[in-house]
C-alpha positions in Angstrom: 0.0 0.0 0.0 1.2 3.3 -0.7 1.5 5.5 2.5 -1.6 7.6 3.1 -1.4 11.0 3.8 -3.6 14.3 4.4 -6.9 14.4 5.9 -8.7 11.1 6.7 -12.1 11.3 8.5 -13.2 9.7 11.0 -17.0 9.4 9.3 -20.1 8.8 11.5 -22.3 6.1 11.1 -25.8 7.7 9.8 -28.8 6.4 11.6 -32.7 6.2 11.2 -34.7 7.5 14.0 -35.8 4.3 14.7 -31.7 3.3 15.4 -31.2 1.4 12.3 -28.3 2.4 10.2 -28.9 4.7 7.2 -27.1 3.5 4.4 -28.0 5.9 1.6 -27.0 9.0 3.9 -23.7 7.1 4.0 -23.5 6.8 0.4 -24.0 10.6 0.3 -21.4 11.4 2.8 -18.8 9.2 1.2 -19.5 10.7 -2.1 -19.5 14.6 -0.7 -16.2 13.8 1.1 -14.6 13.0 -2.3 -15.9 15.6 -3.8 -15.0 18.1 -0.8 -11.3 16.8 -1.0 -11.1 14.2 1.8 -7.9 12.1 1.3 -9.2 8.7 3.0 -12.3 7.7 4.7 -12.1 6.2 7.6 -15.2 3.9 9.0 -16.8 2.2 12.5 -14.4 3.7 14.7 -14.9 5.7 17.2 -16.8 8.3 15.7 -18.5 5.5 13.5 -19.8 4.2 16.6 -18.4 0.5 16.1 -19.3 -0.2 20.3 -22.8 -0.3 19.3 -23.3 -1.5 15.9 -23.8 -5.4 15.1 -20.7 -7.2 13.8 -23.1 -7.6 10.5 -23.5 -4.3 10.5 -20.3 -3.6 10.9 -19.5 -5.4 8.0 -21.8 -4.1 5.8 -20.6 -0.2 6.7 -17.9 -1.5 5.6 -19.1 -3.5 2.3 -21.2 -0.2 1.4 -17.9 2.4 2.0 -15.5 0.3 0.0 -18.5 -0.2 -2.9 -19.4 3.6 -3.1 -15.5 4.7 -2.9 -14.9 2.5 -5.9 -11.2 3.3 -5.2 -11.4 6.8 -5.7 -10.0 7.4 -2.5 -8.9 4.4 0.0 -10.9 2.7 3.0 -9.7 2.6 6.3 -12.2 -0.1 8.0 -12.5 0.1 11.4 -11.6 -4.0 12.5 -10.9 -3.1 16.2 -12.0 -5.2 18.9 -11.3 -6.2 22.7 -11.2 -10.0 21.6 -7.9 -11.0 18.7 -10.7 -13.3 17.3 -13.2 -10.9 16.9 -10.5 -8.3 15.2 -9.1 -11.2 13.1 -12.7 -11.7 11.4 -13.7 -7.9 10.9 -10.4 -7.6 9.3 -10.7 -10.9 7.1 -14.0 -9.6 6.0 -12.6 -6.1 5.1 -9.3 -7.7 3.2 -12.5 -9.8 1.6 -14.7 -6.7 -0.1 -11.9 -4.9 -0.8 -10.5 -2.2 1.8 -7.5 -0.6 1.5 -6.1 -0.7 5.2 -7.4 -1.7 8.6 -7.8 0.5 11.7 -7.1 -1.4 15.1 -7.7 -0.1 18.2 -6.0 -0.5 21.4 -8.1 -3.5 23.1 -10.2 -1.7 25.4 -11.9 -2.8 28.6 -9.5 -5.6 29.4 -6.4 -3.9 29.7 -3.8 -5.9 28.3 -0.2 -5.4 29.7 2.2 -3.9 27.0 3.0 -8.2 25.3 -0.2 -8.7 25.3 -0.6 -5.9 22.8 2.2 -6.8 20.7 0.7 -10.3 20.8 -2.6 -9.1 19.4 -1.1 -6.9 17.2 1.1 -9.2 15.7 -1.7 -12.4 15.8 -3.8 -10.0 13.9 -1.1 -9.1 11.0 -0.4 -12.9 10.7 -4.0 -13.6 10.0 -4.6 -10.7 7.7 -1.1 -10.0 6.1 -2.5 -8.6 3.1 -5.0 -5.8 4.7 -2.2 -3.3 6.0 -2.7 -2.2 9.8 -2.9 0.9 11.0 -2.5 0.7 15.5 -4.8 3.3 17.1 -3.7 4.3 20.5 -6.8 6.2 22.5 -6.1 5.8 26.1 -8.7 7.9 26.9 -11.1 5.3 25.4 -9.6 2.0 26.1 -7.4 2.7 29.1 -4.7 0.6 28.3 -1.8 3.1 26.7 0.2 1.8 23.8 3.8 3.0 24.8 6.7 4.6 22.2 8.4 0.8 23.2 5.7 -1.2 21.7 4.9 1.0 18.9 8.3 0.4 17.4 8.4 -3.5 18.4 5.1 -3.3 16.3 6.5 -1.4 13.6 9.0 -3.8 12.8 6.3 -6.5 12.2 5.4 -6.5 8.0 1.9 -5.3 7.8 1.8 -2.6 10.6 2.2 0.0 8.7 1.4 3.2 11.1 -0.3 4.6 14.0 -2.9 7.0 14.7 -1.9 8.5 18.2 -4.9 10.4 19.7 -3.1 11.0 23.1 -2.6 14.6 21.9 0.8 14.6 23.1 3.6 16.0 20.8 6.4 14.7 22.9 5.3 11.3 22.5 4.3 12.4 18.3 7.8 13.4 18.3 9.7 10.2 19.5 7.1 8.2 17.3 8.6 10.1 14.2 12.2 10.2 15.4 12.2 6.3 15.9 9.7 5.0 13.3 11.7 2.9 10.4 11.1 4.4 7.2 7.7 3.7 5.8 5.9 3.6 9.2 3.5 5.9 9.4 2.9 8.8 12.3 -1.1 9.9 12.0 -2.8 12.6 14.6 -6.1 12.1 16.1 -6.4 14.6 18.0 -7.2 17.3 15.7 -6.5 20.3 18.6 -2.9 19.2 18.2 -2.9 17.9 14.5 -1.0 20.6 13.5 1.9 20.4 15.2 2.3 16.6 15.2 2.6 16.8 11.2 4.8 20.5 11.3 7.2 17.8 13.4 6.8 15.1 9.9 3.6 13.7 10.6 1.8 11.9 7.6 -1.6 13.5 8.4 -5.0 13.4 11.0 -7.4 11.5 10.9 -10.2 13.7 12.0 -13.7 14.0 14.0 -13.5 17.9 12.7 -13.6 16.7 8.8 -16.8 15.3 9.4 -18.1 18.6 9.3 -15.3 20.8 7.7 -13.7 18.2 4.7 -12.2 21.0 2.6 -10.8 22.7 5.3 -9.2 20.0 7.1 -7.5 18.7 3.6 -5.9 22.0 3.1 -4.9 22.4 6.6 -3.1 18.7 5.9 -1.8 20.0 2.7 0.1 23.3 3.8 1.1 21.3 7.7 3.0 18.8 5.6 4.4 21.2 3.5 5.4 23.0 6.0 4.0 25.7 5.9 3.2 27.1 9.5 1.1 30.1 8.9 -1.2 28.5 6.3 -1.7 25.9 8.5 -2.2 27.6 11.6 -4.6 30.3 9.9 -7.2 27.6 9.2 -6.5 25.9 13.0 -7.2 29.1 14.5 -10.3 29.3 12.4 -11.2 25.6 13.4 -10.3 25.4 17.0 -14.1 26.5 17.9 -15.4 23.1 16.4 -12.2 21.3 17.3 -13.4 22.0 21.1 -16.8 22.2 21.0 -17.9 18.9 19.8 -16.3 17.6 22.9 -18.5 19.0 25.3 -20.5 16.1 25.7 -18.8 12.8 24.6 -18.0 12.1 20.8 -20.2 11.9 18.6 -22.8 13.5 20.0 -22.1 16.6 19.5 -20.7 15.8 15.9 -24.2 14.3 15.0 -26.3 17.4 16.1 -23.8 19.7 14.3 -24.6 17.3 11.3 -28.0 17.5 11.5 -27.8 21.2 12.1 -25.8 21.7 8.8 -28.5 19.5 6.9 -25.7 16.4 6.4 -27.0 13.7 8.2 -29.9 13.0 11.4 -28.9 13.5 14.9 -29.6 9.7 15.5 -27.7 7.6 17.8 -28.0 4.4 19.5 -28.1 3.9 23.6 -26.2 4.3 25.7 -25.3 7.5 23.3 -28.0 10.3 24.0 -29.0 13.3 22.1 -26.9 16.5 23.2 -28.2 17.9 26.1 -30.0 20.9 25.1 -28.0 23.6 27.5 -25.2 22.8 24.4 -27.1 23.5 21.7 -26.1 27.5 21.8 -22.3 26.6 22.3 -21.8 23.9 19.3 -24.2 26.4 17.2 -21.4 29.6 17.8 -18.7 27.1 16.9 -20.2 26.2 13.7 -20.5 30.4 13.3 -17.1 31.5 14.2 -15.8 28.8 11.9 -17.7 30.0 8.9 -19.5 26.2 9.0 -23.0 27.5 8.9 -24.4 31.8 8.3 
């Protein structure tokens, strides 16, 4: 696979009112992200909320994505899970309709020590050798913290081709870039800190933000990794409203009302996800404004 770079988004999962998942909205997204400049389209992650989808849902998000792409950009499929087995057969079903990479998570819940990573890691490349891996290190959501040690053990394994590091901590960004070997790929995803991770030789963010702002956050990528600072940091300072504000209540809640706001998608989400609290509405609203998102 050739390395991906830019602006990857991190796409909801569309929903019906009545919770099931709306698959024609998701056909519309994928095709306005292309068209809005999105580099890669990420799906059932975290924002895709893959905790409460079906595994043959899950599958089919995933089926649907990689048909409507049609290769004209790549698909990063969401395979995570807290059970090797379980990630083994989401991935073996993406390398089977076609996705470009795979997105694995940190196993959450269980909190494996630092080898058992590596050994879920590396059971998981074994098995699916052909779907390239990208690690995804979200203490925050999983508990369990991937450390700078691992990563590189990891990276040395053919198949493990990058990490998305959503600690938002540019030390750590900075030792993962130093240390990588050449091909391994450093993504943000933390997009209040994207920025700087790729001014340091990042390879790009995969982003809640893009969900909402595509265009924006692929130029943002565009001038980072080029280097240039003040192209860069005048659309961050533009975007840090959003970038903070659809974290006041937990992701993507806020992210689905801003959608629905802006006409892209329903605010529907599954339990034990709930609607935004309506003391928020005013707050994600000026965010959208001061970004230029919505009049």
């Amino acid at each position: 696979m050739n390395t991906i770079t830019g602006s990857t988004v991190a796409l909801v999962t569309p929903m019906l009112e009545d919770g099931s998942v709306d698959y024609p909205t998701l056909r519309e997204l994928i095709d306005w992200h292309i068209a809005e400049g999105t580099d890669c389209i990420g799906v059932v992650g975290t924002t895709g909320e893959s905790p409460t989808v079906t595994v043959e849902e899950h599958c089919e998000i995933i089926r649907v994505a990689v048909e409507q792409a049609a290769k004209r950009v790549p698909i990063m499929a969401g395979c995570g899970a807290n059970s090797t087995a379980e990630a083994i057969e989401l991935a073996r079903f993406a390398q089977g309709v076609g996705a470009d990479c795979q997105l694995q998570v940190v196993p959450y819940y269980n909190k494996p020590t630092q080898e058992g990573q590596y050994q879920h890691f590396k059971a998981i490349a074994e098995a699916s050798g052909d779907l390239p891996i990208v690690l995804y290190n979200v203490p925050g959501r999983s508990v369990a913290d991937m450390s700078v040690d691992t990563t590189l053990r990891l990276a040395q394994i053919d198949g493990i081709v990058g990490i998305k590091d959503a600690t938002g901590n540019i030390e750590r960004a900075q030792w993962l870039i130093r240390e990588a070997p050449e091909g391994f790929a450093i993504y943000s995803g933390d997009d209040p800190t994207a920025v700087a991770l790729m001014l340091c030789g990042g390879h790009g963010n995969i982003s809640v933000t893009a969900n909402i702002a595509p265009r924006l956050m692929h130029e943002l990528c565009v001038a980072a990794m080029a280097g240039d600072a003040r192209r860069a940091m005048d659309i961050q300072f533009r975007l840090m409203p959003v970038h903070k504000h659809l974290f006041v209540e937990s992701n993507p809640i806020p992210l689905k009302w801003a959608m629905a706001r802006m006409g892209l998608c329903g605010p529907a989400m599954r339990l034990p996800l709930t609607p935004m609290a309506a003391a928020y509405e005013s707050i994600v609203e000026s965010a959208l404004q001061d970004s230029g998102l919505i009049a």
